[in-house]
C-alpha positions in Angstrom: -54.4 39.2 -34.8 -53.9 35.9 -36.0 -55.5 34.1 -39.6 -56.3 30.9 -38.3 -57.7 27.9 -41.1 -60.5 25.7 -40.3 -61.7 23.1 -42.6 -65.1 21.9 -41.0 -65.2 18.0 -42.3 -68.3 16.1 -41.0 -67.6 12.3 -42.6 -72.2 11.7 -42.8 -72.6 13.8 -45.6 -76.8 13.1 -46.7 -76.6 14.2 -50.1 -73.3 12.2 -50.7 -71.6 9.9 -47.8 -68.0 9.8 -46.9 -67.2 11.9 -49.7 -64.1 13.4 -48.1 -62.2 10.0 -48.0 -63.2 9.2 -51.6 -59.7 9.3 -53.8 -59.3 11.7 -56.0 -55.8 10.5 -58.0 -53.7 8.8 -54.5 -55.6 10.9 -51.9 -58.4 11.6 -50.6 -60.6 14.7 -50.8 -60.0 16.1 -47.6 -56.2 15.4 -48.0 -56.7 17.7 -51.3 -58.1 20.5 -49.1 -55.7 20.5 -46.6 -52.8 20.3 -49.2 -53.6 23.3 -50.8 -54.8 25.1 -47.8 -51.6 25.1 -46.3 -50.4 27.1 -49.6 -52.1 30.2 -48.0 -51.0 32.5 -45.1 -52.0 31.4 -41.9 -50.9 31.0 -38.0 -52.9 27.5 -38.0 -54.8 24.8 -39.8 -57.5 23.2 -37.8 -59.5 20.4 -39.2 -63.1 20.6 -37.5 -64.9 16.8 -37.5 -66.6 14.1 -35.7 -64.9 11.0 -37.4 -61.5 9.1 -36.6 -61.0 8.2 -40.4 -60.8 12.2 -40.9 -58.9 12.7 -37.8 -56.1 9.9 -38.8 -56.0 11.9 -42.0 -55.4 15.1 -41.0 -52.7 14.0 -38.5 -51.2 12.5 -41.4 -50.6 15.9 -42.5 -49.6 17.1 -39.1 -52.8 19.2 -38.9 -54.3 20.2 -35.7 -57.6 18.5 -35.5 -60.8 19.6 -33.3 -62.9 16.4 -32.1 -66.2 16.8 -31.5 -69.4 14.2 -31.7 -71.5 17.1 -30.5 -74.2 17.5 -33.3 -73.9 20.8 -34.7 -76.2 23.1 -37.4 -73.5 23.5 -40.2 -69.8 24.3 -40.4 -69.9 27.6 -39.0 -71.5 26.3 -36.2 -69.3 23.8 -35.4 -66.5 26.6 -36.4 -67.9 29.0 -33.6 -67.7 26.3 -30.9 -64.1 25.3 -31.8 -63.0 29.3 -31.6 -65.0 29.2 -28.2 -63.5 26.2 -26.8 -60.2 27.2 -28.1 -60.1 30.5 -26.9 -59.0 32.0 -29.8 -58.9 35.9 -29.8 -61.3 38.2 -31.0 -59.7 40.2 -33.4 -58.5 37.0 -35.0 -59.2 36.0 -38.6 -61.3 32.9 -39.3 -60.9 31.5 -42.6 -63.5 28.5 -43.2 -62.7 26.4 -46.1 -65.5 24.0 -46.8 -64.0 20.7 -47.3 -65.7 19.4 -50.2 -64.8 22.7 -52.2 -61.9 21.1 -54.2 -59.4 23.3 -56.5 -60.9 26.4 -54.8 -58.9 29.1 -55.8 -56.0 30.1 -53.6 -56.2 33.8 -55.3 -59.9 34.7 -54.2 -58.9 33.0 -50.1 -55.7 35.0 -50.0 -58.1 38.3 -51.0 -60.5 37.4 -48.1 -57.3 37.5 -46.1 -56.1 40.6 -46.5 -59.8 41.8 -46.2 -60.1 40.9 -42.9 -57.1 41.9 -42.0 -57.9 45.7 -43.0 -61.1 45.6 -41.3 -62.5 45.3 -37.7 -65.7 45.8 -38.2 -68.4 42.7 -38.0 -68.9 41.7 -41.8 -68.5 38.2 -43.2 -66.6 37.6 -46.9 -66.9 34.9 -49.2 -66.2 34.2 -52.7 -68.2 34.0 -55.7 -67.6 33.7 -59.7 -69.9 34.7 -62.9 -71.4 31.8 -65.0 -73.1 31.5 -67.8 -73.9 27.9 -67.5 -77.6 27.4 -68.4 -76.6 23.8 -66.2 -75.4 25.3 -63.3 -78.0 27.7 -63.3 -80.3 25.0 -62.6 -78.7 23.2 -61.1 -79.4 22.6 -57.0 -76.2 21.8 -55.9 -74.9 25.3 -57.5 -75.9 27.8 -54.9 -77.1 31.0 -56.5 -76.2 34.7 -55.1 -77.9 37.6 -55.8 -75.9 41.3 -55.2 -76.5 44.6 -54.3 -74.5 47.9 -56.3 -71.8 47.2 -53.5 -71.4 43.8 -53.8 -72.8 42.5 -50.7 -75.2 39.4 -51.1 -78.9 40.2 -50.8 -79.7 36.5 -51.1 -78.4 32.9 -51.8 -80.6 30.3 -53.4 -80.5 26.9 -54.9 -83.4 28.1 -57.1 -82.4 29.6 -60.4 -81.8 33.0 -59.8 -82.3 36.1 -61.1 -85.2 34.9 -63.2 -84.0 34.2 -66.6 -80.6 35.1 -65.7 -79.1 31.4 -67.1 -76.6 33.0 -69.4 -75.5 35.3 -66.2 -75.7 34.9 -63.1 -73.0 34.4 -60.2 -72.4 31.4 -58.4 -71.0 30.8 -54.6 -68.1 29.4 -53.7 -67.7 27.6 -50.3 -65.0 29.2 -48.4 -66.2 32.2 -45.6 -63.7 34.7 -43.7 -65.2 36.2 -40.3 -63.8 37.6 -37.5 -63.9 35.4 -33.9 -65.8 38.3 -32.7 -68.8 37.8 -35.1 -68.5 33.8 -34.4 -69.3 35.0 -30.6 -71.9 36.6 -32.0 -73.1 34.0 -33.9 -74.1 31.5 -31.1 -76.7 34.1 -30.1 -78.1 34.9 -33.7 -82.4 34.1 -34.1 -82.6 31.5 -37.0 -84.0 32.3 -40.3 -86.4 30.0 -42.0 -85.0 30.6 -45.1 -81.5 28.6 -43.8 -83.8 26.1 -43.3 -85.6 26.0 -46.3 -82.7 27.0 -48.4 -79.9 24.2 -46.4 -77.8 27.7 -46.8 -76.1 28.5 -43.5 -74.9 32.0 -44.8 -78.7 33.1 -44.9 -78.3 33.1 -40.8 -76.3 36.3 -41.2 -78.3 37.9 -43.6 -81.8 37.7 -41.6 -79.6 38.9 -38.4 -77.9 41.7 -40.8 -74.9 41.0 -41.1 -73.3 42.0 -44.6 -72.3 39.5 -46.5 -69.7 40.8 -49.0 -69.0 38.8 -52.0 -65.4 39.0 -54.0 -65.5 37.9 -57.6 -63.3 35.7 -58.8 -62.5 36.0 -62.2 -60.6 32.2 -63.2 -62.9 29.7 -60.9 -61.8 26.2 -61.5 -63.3 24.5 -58.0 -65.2 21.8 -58.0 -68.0 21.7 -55.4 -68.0 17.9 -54.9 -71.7 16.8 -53.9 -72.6 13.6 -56.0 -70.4 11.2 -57.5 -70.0 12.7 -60.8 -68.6 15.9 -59.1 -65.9 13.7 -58.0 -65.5 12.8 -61.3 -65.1 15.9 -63.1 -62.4 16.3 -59.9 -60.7 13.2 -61.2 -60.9 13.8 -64.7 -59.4 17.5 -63.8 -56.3 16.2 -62.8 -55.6 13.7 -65.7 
């Protein structure tokens, strides 16, 4: 059993292009992500991505990149074809770092970790925090989660969710831990509508019921980076 890191970095973002090689202080977004991602435990660091300007970067780093100008659905997608291709085992951990989720915290990906690596059955974890932003909350770049009493999700939205709930209510944070053998499993799932009407790729494993449990992160100072004043509040954190 290996805990393998995959930052899935498409350049052609739609709701804000190129982000990943916008500078944040000297480097780039994606050069933030792969900096800090190489703070946690791991076997490897791939970077996933379709775009030379990412791949030059990565190698900068001496990251392993996966090339691909295959179109794929979303980052897990792509993710499941890489561990395919790759032939990575399937009792390895998967540990999908989004790469626009700057400052996430190393804490709540370390947890997800050791989850996975005291469980074999097919589950998927991901991180999440309380807010109490009445912004966020309505915000549709801030992706919404609602829980059950065992802290599995029972939903993701970019609606404001729980009604009335803008003084608390939990927000997601992009990083997702699975094991290869769910990724297998993956390829085969029926698609929900609600992915599609949602843009949430997580929802996939909920209409195919797959559990979704959410650890709670009590400090959360990531910055989701989706529009050019994200990437602002990113700079401005740093100063």
């Amino acid at each position: 059993m290996k805990t393998r890191i995959i930052i899935p970095a498409r350049l052609k973002s739609s709701r804000f292009p190129e982000k990943l090689v916008q500078k944040i202080n000297d480097i780039t977004l994606i050069e933030h992500i792969i900096l800090r991602a190489k703070k946690l435990p791991h076997y490897s660091i791939t970077v996933a991505t379709d775009d030379n300007k990412i791949k030059n970067l990565a190698e900068k780093h001496n990251i392993n990149v996966w090339f691909s100008k295959k179109t794929y659905r979303n980052g897990t997608h792509r993710i499941a074809a890489l561990c395919r291709d790759l032939k990575f085992t399937s009792n390895d951990n998967i540990l999908n770092i989004q790469g626009d989720e700057f400052n996430f915290p190393l804490k709540g990906a370390r947890d997800i970790i050791s989850s996975l690596s005291s469980e074999n059955y097919m589950s998927l974890y991901t991180l999440i925090s309380r807010s109490k932003s009445e912004k966020s909350f309505n915000s549709k770049d801030a992706v919404k989660v609602i829980l059950d009493n065992q802290d599995n999700a029972l939903y993701f939205s970019r609606s404001p969710i729980p009604f009335n709930a803008y003084n608390d209510h939990y927000l997601h944070i992009g990083i997702y831990g699975y094991k290869v053998s769910l990724l297998k499993k993956y390829l085969n799932f029926k698609s929900s509508p609600y992915e599609s009407y949602e843009s949430l790729e997580q929802l996939k494993f909920i209409w195919n019921q797959i559990p979704i449990h959410c650890i709670k992160v009590r400090t959360n100072n990531s910055i989701s980076i989706n529009s050019p004043s994200d990437l602002k509040l990113a700079k401005d954190f740093l100063k």
